[in-house]
N, C-alpha and C positions, 0 to 999 in steps of 0.2 A: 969527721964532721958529719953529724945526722941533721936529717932535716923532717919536716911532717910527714913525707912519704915512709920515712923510717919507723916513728911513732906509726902508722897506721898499719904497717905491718907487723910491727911485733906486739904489739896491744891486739891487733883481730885473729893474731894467731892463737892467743891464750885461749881457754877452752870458757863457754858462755858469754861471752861479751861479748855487746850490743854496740856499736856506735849511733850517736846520736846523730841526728838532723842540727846540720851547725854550719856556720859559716868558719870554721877550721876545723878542729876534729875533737870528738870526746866521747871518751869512751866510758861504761859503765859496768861494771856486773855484779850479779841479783839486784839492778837498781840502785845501787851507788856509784857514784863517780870514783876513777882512778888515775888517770890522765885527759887532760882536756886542753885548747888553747888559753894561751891565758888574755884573758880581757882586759884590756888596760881602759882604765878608766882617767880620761884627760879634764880637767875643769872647764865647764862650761860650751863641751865639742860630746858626740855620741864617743860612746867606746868604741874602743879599736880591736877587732880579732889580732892576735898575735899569733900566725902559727909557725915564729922561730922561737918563741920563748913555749915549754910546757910545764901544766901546773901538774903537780903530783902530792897526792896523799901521803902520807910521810908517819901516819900513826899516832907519834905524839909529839909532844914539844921538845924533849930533850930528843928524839933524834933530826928535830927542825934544824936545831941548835946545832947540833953538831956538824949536821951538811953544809950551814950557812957560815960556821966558824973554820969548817975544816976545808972548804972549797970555797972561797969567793969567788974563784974566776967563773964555777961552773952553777950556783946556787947563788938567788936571792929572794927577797920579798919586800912586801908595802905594807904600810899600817892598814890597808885593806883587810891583810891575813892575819894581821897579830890575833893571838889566842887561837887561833886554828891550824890544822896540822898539817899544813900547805907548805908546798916550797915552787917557786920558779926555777925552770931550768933554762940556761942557755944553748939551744940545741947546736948551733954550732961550735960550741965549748967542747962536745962530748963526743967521742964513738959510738959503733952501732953498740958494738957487744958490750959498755957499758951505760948505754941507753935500754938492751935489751934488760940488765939486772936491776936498772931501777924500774923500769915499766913492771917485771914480774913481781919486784918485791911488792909497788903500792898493789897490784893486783891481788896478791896474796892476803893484805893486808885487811882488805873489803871482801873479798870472795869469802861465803860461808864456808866452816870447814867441810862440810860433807860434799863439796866440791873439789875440794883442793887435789882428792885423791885422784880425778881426773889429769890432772898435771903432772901428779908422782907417779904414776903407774901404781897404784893404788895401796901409798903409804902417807898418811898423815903428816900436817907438818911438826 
């Protein structure tokens, strides 16, 4: 079971990222978002930080689709996110050590490549 403490550790251990000023946690790097709290937006009440739920960059739709088909207990989303390459995770659904391979993939995902080499010990992905 991971919780935000876990997200902030293996999100600030990735090499360049920033965490932002937030009332749960988000992280970024070169200025994109990778993991962040997910905001839930209630009708007609402010949003609510969520940091048991995390949003993660995901790339494209078809691998949206697959996380959300192929894990419900662990993946969802709102028509907030439709057409965008978001997914929710439920951080008490998951492990660390499968918390750390989704945190590094959206990482990867936004990190320019001439960074990446930082993480590989300097081999391209």
């Amino acid at each position: 079971m991971a919780d935000a403490d876990d997200v902030r550790r293996l999100a600030g251990a990735l090499p360049h990222v920033v965490e932002i000023d937030s009332e749960g946690f988000d992280f970024r790097v070169a200025d994109k978002g990778f993991v962040w709290s997910y905001p839930e937006r209630r009708p007609g009440r402010p949003r609510l930080i969520r940091t048991d739920v995390a949003v993660l960059y995901v790339g494209d739709e078809a691998e949206k689709q697959a996380l959300l088909l192929g894990e419900p207990e662990l993946f969802f989303t709102t028509p907030a996110y439709d057409g965008l390459p978001l997914v929710m995770l439920r951080l008490a659904q998951v492990d660390a050590e499968r918390l750390g391979e989704l945190v590094t993939d959206a990482w990867r995902m936004r990190v320019p490549e001439s960074l990446v080499v930082d993480l590989d010990g300097g081999s391209a992905p």
